[in-house]
N, C-alpha and C positions, 0 to 999 in steps of 0.2 A: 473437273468434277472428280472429288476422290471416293470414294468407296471404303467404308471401314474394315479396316483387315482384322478383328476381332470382335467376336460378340459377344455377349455378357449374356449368363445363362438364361434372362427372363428371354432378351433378343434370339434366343438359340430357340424355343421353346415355340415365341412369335411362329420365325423361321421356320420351324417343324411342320406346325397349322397352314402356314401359307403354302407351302407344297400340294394342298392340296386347292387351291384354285389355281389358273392361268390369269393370262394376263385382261381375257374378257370379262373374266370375276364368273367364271362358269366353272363348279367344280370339276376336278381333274378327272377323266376314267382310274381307273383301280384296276391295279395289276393282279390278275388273280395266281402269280406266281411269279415275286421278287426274284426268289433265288437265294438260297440258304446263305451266301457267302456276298458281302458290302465289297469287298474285293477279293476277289477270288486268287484261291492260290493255286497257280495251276503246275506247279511242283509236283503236285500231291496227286494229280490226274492224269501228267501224261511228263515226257521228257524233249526239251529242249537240244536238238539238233543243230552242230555247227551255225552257232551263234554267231554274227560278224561275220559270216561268207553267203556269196549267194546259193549254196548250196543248203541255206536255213530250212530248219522244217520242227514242225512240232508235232509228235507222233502220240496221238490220244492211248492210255493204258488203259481206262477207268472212265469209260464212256458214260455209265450213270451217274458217277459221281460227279462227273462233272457237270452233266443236265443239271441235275439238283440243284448244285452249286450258280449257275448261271444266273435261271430263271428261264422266265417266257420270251419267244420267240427270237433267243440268239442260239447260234450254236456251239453244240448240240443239241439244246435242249426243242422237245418237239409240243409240248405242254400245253400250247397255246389253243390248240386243238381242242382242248377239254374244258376252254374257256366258254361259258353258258353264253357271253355278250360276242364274243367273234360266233358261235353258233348261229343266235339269232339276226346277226348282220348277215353271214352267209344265208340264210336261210330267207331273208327279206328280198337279196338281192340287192343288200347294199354297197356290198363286194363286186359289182361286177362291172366289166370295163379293163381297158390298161392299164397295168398298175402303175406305167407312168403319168397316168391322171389322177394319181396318187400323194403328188406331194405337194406340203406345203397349202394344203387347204382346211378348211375353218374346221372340221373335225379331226384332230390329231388323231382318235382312237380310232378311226373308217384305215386313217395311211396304218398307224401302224398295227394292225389288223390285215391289209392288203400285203403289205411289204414283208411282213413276218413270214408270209406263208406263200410269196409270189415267185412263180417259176424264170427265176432268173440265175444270173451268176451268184454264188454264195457271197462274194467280195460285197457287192453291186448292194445286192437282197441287202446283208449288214449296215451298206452304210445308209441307205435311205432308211432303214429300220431306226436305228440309231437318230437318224434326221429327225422323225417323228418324235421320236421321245425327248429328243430336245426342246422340242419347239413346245414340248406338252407337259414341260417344266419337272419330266422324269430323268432327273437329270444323272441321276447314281447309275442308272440302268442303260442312259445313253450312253454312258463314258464304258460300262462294260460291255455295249456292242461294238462301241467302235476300237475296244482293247480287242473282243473277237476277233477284227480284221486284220490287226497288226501280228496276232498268234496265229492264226490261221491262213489268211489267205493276204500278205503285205504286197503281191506281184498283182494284183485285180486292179486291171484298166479298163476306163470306160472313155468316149467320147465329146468333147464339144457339140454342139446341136449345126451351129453355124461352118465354125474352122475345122470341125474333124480333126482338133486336135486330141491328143492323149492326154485324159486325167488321170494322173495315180493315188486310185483311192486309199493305198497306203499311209505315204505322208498324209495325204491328206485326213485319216484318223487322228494321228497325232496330230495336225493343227488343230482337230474339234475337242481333244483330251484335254490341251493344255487352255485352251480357252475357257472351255467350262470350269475350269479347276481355276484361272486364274481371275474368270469374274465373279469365281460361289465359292470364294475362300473358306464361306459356311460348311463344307463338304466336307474340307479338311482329308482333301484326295490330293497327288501330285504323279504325274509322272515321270519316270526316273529313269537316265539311259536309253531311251526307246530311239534309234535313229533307223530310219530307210532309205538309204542312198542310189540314186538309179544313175548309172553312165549310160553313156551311150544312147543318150535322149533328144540329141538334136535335129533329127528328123522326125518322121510319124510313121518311122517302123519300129513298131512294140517290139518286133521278132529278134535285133539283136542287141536289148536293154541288156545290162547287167543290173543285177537289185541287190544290194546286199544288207543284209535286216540284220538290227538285234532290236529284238520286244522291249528290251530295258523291264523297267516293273513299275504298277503302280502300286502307292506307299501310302501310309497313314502322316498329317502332317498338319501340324496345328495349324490354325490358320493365316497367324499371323507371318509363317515364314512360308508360305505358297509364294508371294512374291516379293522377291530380296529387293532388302533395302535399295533406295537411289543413291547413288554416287555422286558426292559433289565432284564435280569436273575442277572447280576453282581453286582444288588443293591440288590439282592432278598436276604431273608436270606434262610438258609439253613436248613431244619427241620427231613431229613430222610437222610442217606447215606449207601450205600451198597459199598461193596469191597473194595481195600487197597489202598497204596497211589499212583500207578500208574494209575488203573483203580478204576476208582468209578460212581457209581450209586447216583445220588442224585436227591430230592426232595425240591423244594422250597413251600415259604409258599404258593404260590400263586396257590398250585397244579400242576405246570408244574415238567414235570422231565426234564434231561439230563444226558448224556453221557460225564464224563472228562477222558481224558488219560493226565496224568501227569499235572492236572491242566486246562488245557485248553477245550472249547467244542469239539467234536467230534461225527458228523453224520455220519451215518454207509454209506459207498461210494462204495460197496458192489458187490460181483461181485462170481457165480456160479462156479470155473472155472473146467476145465478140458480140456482134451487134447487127446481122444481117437481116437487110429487109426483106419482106414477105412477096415470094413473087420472082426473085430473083436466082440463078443457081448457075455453078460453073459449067455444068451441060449444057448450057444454052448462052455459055460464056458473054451472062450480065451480070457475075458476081462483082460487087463494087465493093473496095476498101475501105471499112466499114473506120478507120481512119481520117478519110478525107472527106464522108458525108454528110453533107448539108443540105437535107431536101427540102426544109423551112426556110432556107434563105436569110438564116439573122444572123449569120456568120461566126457559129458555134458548131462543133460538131455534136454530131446528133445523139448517138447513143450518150457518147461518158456527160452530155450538158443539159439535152432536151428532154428527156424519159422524166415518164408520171406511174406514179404506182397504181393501179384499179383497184383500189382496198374494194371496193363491192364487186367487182368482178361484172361489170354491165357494160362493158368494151364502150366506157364513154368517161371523158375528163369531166367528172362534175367539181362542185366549187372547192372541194375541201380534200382535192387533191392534185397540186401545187406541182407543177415542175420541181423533178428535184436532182435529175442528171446521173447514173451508173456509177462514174465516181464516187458520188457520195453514198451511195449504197451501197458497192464495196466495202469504204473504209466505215461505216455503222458495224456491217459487218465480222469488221475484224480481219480480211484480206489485206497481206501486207505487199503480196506477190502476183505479177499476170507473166502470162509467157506467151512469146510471143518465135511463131511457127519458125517463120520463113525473113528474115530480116525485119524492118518498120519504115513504113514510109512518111511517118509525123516523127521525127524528133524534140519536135516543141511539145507535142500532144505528151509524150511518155515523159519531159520533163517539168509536164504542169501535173502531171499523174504524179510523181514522187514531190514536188516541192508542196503540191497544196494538200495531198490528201497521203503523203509517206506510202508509196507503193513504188517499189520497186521492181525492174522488168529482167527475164531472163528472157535471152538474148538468142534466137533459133535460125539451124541453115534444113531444110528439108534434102541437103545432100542426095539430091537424084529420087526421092522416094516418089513416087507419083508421077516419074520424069521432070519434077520440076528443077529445073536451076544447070540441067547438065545437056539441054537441047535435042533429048532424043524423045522423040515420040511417044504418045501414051501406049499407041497399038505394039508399038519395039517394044517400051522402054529402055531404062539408065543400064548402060555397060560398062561396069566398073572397072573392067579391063581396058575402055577404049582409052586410048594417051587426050583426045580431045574432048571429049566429054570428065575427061576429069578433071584434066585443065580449067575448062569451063566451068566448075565445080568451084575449085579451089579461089578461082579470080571471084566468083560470090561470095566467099568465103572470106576474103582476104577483104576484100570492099566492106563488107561489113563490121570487122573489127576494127578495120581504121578508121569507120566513119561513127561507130560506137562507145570505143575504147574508154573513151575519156569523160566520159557522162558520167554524172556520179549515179544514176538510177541501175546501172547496170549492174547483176547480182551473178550471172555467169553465163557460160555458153555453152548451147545444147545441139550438138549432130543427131540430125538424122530425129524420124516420126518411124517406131515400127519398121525399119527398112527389111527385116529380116522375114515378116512373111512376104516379103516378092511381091509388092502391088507395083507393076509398073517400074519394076526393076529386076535383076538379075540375080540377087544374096540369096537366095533359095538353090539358085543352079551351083555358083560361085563362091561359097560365105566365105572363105579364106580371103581371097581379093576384096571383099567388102568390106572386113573388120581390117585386115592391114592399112585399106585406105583411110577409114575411120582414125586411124594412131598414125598415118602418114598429115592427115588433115590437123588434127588435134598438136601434134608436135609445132606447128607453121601457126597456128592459133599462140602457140606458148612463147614462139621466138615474137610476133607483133605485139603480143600484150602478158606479160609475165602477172601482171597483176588481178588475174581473172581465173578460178580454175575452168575445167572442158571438163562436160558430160557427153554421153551418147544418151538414144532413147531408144530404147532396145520394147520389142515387145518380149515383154512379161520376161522369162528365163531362155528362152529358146536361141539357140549359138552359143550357149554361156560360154561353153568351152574354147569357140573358136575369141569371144572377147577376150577371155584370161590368155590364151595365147597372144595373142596376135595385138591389143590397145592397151600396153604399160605405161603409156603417155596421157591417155585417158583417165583423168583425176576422181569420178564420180559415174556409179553404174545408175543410169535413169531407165525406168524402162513404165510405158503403158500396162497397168495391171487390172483387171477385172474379175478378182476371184470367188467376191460375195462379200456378206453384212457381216462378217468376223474378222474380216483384213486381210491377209499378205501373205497369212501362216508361216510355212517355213523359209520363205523367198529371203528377210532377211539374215538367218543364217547360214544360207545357203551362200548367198553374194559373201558373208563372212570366211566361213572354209574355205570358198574356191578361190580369191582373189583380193580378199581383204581391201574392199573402199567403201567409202559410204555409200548410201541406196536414195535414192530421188524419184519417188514415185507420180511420172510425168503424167499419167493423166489415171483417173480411176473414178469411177461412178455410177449409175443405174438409170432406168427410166421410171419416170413418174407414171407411164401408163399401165394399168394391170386390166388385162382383158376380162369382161364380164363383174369389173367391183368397181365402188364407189370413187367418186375423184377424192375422197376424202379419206378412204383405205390405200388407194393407192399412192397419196403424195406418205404418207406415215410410213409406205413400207419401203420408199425411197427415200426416205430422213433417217429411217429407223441403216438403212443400209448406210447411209452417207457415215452416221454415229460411229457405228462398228468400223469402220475402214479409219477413222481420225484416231479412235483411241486404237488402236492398234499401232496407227506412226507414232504416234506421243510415247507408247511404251516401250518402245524400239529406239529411242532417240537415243542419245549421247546423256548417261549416267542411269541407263534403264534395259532394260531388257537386253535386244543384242548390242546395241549402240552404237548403231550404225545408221538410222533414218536420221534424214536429213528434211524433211517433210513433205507435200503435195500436193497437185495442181487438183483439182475437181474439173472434172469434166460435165458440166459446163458452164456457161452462165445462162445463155439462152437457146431457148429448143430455133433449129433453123429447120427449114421445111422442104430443102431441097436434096434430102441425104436419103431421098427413097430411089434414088439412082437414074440410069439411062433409060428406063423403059417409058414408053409413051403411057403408059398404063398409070402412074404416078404425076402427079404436077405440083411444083415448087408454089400453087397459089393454096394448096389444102396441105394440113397436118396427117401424112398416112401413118397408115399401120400396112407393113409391106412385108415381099417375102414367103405370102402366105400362112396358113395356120399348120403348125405343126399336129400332127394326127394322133399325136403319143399324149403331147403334153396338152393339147386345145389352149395354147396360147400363141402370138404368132410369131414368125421366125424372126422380124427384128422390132426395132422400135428405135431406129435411131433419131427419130426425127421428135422423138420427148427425154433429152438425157437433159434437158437446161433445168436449172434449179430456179429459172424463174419462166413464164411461159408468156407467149405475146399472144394471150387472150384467141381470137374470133382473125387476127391477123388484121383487122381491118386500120387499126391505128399504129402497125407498126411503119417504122424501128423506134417506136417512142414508147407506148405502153408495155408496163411490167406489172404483168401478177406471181407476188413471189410465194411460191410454193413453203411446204414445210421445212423444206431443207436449209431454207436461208435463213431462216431463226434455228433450227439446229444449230447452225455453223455462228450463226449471232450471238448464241450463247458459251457455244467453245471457245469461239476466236479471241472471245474478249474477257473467257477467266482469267485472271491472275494468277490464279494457284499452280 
């Protein structure tokens, strides 16, 4: 779906009008103080301090003038205070609470009213400020709070709710800058120069980051040149090439890679899948391979043959909806790709999947993660270090290549799920010995089958450094990414600078459940997420952006109901919501048991009935533009 990168005056005029409703069709709030200055120049306010070292700082001269210039509730300006509409919400008590029950809810003007004037870190304050006025289609004012953060405060880290990992809400401005600017080319705003580089980020000690910032600036910029032309790759020449002549890994001069099967492009159109029945869970080790299931007895296997869709959602097969088998819903879909964990134990099944419906499989060793494959205990875990448990590693490893190799379905091979946050393994104590073995693995993949590259699945960026050392044999950086409805932000040029391969984004997606709103708000705000995360691969691809996506799995296909963990308190026969409610945000801490993009109803008809959520006609209508 393209988007017109120019608008013709009557269209500019439209455009102006429609700023002032949202996406409800409920008119916008009114800022009762813009800010004298569309992009502020803040030259003229204060002076830029060792620019490009972490030693940055930007020392205000001209503290009103720059209020002025801002507008409401960024800093410095303090203005918002004399707003008559923040008065009367103070004053109602509609203000009150934590202001992390603050965001992302149906009155934009309540968050940023709370967030503007909430006693928190100034970073923090800015960027949920900023959040708000996105969401509330104040979009000039957003791009100048989150420009706030990158002058002011670019070193403001905040937390994960779950992993207690560190977010840096620095870059992370700059991802919300260029996004808005690149999908409201109407703004005819660009950012220019702005990078914030953190070393020293491989653990989650903030305390001995190095940050080193330049603001860059932003600039006035017609709109049609906010996002440079696509490169044709077909003229490019061709400087690096990985794997044989069905699949190949190539590099052009121009720095971009791509993905050919048999010649042609190929973005990964990618897709989790499974099929587990309701009731079943590897706690209670009766998870069945959902491969070899036949609990009909007509000797088909169940999910990719037997499944019915519940167009009415009344958890019953009535006449007028027909067996129609996951397969074939798949490729409706548009899904060219499943990936698949931990080896497969149907090789006919994955080669009726590519001959009759063209999907082909990428090809996974879980290399210890979980303790799976390397025979050490869940309560030990995998010891990367031990000579016999890698041994036992590598013989899965090896088995699987040669029992794969030669299948035409196979698209490439993937080490390791996440291995680096430590579930059940050791790379958290050890990552040196984990990433060497990764590249000692990956090398022994290359000499059995030269005609396939090697990925790892790295969660998200964390080791990067120890990968770029340590896995030069490792052809493609894949890694688990969860960073929200805008994509990837700066992940792939980050993978560009550090290490230069393409990026394979192995699993990324959301829950359909939103606590206390409609099933019908909530599949939209899980489609509306799934959107944002697609077109972000697409522009990233090879002749676009950084050109370097290679494309990506969705997590998932269907919700399983065994992922609310070990505790007695949960059971694989209900759909929880587990983890608790968090106190800050009153949402609760997980939801892994609704990330599937299609849902097995009331449970009572599974592993055969599918209600497919919003997200699968999202993806129905991406998967299968031509454009």
């Amino acid at each position: 779906m393209k988007k017109s990168r120019a608008l013709a005056m009557a269209g500019l005029i439209m455009f102006i009008f429609s700023l002032r409703v949202n996406i409800l069709g409920k008119e916008l709030f009114t800022l009762l103080d813009p800010g004298k200055e569309r992009i502020v120049d803040y030259e003229k306010y204060g002076e830029f301090e060792k620019v490009g070292t972490p030693d940055y700082k930007y020392k205000i001269t001209d503290r009103k003038g720059l209020a002025a210039a801002i507008g409401e509730g960024i800093h410095p300006s303090n203005s918002i205070i004399k707003n008559m509409e923040y008065q009367e919400a103070k004053h109602k008590g509609r203000l009150e609470g934590s202001h992390w029950k603050f965001i992302d809810r149906d009155d934009t003007q309540l968050d940023f009213f709370k967030w503007a004037t909430a006693s928190e870190a100034a970073g923090v304050k800015l960027f949920y400020t900023a959040f708000a006025l996105q969401k509330a289609g104040h979009y000039v004012h957003a791009i100048k709070a989150y420009y706030a953060i990158i002058v002011h405060y670019p070193k403001t880290v905040t937390w994960t709710l779950m992993w207690q990992t560190p977010i840096y809400l620095g870059p992370a401005a700059i991802d919300g800058i260029n996004w808005l600017c690149r999908n409201h080319p109407e703004l005819g705003m660009k950012l220019v120069g702005a990078k914030i580089k953190v070393n020293s980020f491989d653990d989650r000690d903030t305390e001995n980051d190095i940050i080193i910032t330049n603001p860059g600036k932003i600039v006035k910029c017609k709109p049609k040149n906010i996002v440079p032309k696509k490169v044709k790759l077909k003229k490019s020449k061709i400087v690096k090439s990985i794997g044989g002549k069905k699949v190949q890994l190539v590099k052009y001069k121009n720095g971009h890679w791509q993905l050919l099967v048999e010649g042609k492009p190929y973005i990964i159109k990618g897709m989790a899948y499974g099929a587990t029945k309701i009731g079943q869970s590897p706690d209670n080790l009766d998870l069945a391979d959902w491969m070899l299931c036949d609990y009909n007895k007509n000797g088909k296997i169940d999910g990719p043959y037997d499944s019915w869709v519940d167009k009415n959602g009344n958890n019953k097969q009535d006449a007028d909806e027909p067996v129609v088998g996951d397969f074939q819903l798949l490729k409706e879909m548009g899904c060219n790709t499943i990936r698949n964990y931990h080896s497969a134990a149907n090789k006919e099944l994955l080669r009726e999947l590519y001959e009759n419906y063209g999907i082909m499989s990428i090809m996974g060793d879980f290399l210890g993660m979980y303790s799976v494959g390397s025979g050490a205990s869940w309560e030990v875990g995998t010891d990367y270090s031990n000579p016999q448990q890698r041994a036992k590693m590598i013989e899965g490893v090896k088995k699987m290549v040669m029992e794969f190799k030669d299948e035409p379905y196979v698209l490439f091979w993937v080490l390791g799920n996440e291995n680096n946050y430590g579930v059940a393994n050791n790379c958290q104590k050890d990552p040196a010995v984990y990433y060497k073995f990764v590249n000692e693995v990956a090398k022994i993949i290359h000499q059995l089958d030269p005609d396939h590259p090697v990925a790892i699945c790295n969660g998200d960026l964390g080791y990067l450094s120890y990968f770029v050392k340590y896995c030069p044999d490792v052809d493609i950086f894949g890694c688990n990414a969860y960073r929200g409805d805008k994509g990837f932000g700066g992940l792939w040029n980050e993978i560009k600078e550090s290490c230069d391969r393409p990026v394979f984004i192995t699993e990324y997606g959301i829950y359909s459940y939103k606590h206390k709103k409609s099933k019908e708000f909530s599949e939209k705000k899980q489609a509306d997420y799934h959107y944002g995360c697609w077109e972000d691969i697409t522009y990233n691809r090879g002749g676009s952006g950084a050109g370097n996506s290679l494309g990506g799995i969705v997590y998932q296909w269907l919700d399983e109901w065994w992922k609310a963990g070990h505790s007695s308190e949960f059971s694989p026969d209900e759909q929880d919501i587990w983890g608790g409610m968090d106190k800050n945000f009153d949402e609760p801490c997980s939801l892994d048991e609704w990330l599937g993009i299609c849902s097995q109803g009331d449970g009572s008809k599974s592993p055969f009935l599918r209600q497919l959520r919003q997200a699968y006609y999202t993806y129905k209508d991406l998967w299968n533009d031509k454009k």
